[in-house]
C-alpha positions as CSV (number, residue, x, y, z in Angstrom):
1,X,20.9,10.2,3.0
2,X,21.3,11.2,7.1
3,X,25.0,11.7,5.7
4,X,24.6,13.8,2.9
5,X,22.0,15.9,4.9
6,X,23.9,16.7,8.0
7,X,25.8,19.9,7.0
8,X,22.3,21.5,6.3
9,X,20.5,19.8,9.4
10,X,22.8,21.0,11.6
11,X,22.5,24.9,10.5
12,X,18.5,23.9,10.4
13,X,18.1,24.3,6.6
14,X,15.8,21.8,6.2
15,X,12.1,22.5,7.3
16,X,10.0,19.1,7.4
17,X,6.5,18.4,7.2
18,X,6.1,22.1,5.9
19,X,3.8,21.7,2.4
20,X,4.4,24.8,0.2
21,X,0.9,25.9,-1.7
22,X,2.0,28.7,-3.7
23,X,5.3,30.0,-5.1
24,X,4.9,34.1,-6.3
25,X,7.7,35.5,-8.2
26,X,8.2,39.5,-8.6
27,X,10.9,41.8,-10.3
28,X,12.3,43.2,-7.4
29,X,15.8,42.7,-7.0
30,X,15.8,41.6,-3.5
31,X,14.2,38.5,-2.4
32,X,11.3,38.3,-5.7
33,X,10.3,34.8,-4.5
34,X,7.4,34.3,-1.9
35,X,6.6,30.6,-1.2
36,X,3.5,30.3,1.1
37,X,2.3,26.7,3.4
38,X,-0.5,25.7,4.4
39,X,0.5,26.5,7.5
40,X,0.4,30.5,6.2
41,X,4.0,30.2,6.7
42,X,5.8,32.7,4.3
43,X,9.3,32.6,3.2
44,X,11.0,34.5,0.8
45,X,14.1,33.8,-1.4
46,X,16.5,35.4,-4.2
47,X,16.5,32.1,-6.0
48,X,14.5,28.7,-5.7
49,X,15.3,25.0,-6.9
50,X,12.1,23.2,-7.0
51,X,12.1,19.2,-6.7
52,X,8.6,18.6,-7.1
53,X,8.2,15.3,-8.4
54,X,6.7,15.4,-12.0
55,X,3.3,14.2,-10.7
56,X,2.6,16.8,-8.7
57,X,3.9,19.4,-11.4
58,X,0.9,17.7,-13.7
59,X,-1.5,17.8,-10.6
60,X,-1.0,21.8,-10.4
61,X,-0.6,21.0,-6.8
62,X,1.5,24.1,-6.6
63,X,0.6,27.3,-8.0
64,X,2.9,29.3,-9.6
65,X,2.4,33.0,-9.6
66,X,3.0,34.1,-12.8
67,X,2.1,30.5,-14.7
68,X,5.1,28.5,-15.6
69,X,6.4,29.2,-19.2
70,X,4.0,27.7,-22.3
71,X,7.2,25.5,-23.0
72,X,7.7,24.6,-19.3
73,X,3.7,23.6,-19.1
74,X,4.1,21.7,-22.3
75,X,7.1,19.5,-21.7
76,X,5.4,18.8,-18.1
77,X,2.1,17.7,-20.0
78,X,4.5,15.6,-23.0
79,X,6.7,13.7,-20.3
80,X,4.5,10.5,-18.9
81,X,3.9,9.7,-15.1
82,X,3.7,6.3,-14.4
83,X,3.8,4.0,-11.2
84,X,5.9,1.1,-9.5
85,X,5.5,-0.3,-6.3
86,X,7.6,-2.5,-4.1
87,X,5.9,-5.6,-2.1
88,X,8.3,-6.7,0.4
89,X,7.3,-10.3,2.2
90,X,8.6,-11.7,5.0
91,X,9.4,-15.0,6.4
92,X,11.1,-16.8,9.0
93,X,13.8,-18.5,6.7
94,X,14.4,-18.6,3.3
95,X,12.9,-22.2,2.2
96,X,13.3,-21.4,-1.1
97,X,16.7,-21.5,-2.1
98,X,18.4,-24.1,-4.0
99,X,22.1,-25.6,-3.4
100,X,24.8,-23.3,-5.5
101,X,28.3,-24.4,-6.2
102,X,30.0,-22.6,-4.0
103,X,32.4,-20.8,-6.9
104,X,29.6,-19.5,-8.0
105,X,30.2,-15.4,-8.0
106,X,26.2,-14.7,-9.1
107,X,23.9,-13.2,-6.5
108,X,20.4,-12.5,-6.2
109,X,19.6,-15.4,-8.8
110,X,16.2,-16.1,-7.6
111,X,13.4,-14.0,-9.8
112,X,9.7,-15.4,-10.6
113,X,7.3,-13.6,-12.7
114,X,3.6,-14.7,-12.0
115,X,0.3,-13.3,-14.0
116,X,-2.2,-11.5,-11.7
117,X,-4.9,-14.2,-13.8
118,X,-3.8,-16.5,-11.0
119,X,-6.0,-15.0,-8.7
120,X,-9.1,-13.6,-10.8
121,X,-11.3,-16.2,-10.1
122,X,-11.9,-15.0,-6.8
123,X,-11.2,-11.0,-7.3
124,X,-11.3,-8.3,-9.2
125,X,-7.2,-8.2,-9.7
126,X,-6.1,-6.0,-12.5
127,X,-4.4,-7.4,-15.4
128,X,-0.5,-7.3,-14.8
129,X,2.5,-9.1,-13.2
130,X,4.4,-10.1,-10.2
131,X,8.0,-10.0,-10.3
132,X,9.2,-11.8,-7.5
133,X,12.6,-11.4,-6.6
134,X,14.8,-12.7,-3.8
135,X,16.9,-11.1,-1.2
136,X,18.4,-14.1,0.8
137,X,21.7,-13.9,-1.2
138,X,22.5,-10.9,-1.5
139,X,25.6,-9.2,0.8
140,X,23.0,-9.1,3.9
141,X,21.0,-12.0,3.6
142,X,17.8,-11.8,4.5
143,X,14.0,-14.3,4.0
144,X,12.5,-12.0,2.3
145,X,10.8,-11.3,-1.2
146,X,10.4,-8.0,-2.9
147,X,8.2,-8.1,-5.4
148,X,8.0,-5.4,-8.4
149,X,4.2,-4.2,-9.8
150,X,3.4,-1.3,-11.8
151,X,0.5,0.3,-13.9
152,X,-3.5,-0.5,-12.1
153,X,-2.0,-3.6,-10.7
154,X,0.2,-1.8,-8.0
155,X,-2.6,0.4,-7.1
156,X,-4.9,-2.2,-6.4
157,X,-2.8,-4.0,-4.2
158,X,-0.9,-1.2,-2.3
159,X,-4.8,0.1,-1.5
160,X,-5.6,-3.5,-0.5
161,X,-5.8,-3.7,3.7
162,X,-2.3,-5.5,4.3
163,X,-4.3,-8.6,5.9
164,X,-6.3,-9.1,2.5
165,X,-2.7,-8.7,0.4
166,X,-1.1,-11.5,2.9
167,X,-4.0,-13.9,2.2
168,X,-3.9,-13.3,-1.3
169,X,-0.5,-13.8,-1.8
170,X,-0.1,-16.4,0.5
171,X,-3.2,-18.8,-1.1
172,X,-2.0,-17.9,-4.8
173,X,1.1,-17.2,-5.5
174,X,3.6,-18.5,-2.9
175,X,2.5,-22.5,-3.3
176,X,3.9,-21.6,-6.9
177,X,7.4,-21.2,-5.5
178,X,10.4,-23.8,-5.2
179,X,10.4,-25.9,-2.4
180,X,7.1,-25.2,-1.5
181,X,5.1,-27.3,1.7
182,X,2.1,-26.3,2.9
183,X,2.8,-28.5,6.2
184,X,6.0,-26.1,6.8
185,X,5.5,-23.4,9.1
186,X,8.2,-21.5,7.3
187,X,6.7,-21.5,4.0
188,X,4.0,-19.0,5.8
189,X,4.0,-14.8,5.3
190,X,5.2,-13.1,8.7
191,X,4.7,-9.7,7.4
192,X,3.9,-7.8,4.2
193,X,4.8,-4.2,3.3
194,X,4.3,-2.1,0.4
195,X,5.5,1.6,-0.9
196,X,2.4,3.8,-1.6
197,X,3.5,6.6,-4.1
198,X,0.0,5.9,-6.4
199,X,-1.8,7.1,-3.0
200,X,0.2,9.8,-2.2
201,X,-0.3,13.2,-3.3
202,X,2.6,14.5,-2.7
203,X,4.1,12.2,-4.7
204,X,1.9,13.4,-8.1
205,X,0.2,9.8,-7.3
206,X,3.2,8.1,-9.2
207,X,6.5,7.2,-9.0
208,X,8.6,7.8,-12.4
209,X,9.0,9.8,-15.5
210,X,8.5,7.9,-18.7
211,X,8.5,8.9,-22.1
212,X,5.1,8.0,-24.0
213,X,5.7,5.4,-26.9
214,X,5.8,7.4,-30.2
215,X,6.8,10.5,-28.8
216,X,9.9,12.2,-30.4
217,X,10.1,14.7,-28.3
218,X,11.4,13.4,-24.4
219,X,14.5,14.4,-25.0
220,X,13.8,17.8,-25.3
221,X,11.5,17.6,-22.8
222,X,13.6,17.0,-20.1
223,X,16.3,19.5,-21.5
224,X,13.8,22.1,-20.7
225,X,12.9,21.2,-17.6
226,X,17.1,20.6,-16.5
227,X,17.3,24.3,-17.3
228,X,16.6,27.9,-16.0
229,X,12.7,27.8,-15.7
230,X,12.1,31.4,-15.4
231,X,13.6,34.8,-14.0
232,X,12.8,36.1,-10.3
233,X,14.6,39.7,-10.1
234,X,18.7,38.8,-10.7
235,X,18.3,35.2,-9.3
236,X,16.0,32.7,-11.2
237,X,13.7,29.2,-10.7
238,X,15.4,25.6,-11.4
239,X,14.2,22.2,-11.4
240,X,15.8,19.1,-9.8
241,X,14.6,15.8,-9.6
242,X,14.5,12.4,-12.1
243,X,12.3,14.3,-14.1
244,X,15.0,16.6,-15.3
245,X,17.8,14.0,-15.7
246,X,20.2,14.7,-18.7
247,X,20.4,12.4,-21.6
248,X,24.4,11.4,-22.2
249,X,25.8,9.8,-25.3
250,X,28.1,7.7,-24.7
251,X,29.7,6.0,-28.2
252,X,27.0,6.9,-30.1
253,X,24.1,5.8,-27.6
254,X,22.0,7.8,-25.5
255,X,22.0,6.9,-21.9
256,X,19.3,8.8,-19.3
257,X,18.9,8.6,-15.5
258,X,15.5,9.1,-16.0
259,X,13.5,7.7,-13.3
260,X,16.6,6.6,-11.1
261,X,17.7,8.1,-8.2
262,X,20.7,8.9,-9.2
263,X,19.2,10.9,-11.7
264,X,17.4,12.8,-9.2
265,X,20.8,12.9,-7.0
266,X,22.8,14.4,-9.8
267,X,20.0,16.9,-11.1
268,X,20.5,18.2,-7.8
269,X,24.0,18.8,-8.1
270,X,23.5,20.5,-12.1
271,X,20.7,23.1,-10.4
272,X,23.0,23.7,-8.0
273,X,25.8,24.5,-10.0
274,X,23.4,26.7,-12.4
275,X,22.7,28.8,-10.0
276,X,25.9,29.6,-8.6
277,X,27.0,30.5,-12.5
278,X,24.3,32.1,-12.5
279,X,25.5,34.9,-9.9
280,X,29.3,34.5,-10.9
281,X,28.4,36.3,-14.2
């Protein structure tokens, strides 16, 4: 990301920790878009890509000055917001791995799912699952344990103080894995860390775009949001971000990078590209 980023860091193009309230749009030809911070910073652009995770577009977090477009608000308020989080434990070596023939061209074989029911006897867990999976084979080994949770589940735990989570994990869920001794000082969490997009605003309090079960209608959904939002003077609005990603068909299939990064990476590129066609017409 450092990479990619350089060219504009270097000609200081990127403003950070600046947190844009409001985004005015006019008809005048020069510069019709005002974005104020909260800082009472004001800048002013001919046109505007907008990556504001879906979230946040559903929290009104930014207000748009005229409202965004009925069909805009509606595919926002059709698409679904949901949330994953990453647990990542740590440990002084990686105890549980198991002898591979050496021919063997797999990687990252070791994956466990556990039910949070292992530990509601003594808490108020949320209904869910643990997917542990192992990083100690893949190209740079390491003894540690990511662990995918998504829905109430990963909000209760990424809240939990990272103490309480260590005990937790360590008294019900890690004697439940190969290899396992309780009299090995290995077999003991170092260190536990956690994303936190379902406590951060900024984030919309999520992490992905989904597309509601029964709903016949994502595709268009994020076909409107992947194209020209609204007019500003002769420039325009665009989106960017996962939440825009196009659908492909590929041999009859559809294929999205929806809720990837690299659908986020190459909306970013399309907006782009839409608005410099836009002002070679």
């Amino acid at each position: 990301m450092e990479y990619i980023a350089q060219p504009a860091l270097s000609q200081n193009r990127i403003r950070f920790n600046t947190e844009i309230t409001s985004i005015d749009i006019t008809s005048a030809k020069h510069k019709p878009i005002t974005l104020r911070s909260t800082t009472n910073e004001i800048f002013h652009a001919d046109s505007l890509i907008v990556t504001l995770p879906l979230g946040t577009l559903k929290e009104n977090t930014v207000k748009f000055n005229p409202p965004l477009p009925h069909a805009v608000q509606k595919a926002i308020l059709n698409l679904g917001f949901g949330t994953l989080e990453k647990l990542f434990i740590r440990f002084s070596e990686a105890w549980w791995l198991t002898s591979l023939d050496k021919t063997d061209p797999r990687i990252g074989l070791e994956f466990y799912r556990f039910t949070s029911l292992l530990s509601t006897a003594q808490t108020s867990l949320p209904r869910g699952t643990l997917n542990f999976f192992s990083l100690a084979r893949i190209h740079e080994p390491r003894p540690v344990f990511g662990i995918y949770v998504s829905t109430d589940l990963a909000e209760y735990l990424v809240a939990m103080p990272k103490p309480d989570l260590k005990e937790m994990l360590q008294t019900y869920y890690i004697p439940h894995l190969p290899n396992y001794d309780a009299a090995n000082p290995a077999c003991q969490i170092l260190e536990v860390g956690s994303s936190s997009w379902s406590l951060d605003p900024l984030s919309g309090y999520g992490s992905y775009t989904h597309i509601p079960a029964g709903s016949d209608s994502g595709d268009g959904n994020l076909k409107v949001l992947g194209e020209r939002i609204m007019g500003a003077g002769e420039g325009g609005i665009w989106f960017a971000g996962e939440h825009t990603a196009d659908t492909e068909v590929i041999e009859g299939d559809k294929y999205t990078t929806m809720a990837t990064v690299t659908g986020a990476y190459k909306s970013g590129e399309r907006a782009a590209k839409h608005v410099l066609q836009h002002y070679s017409k």
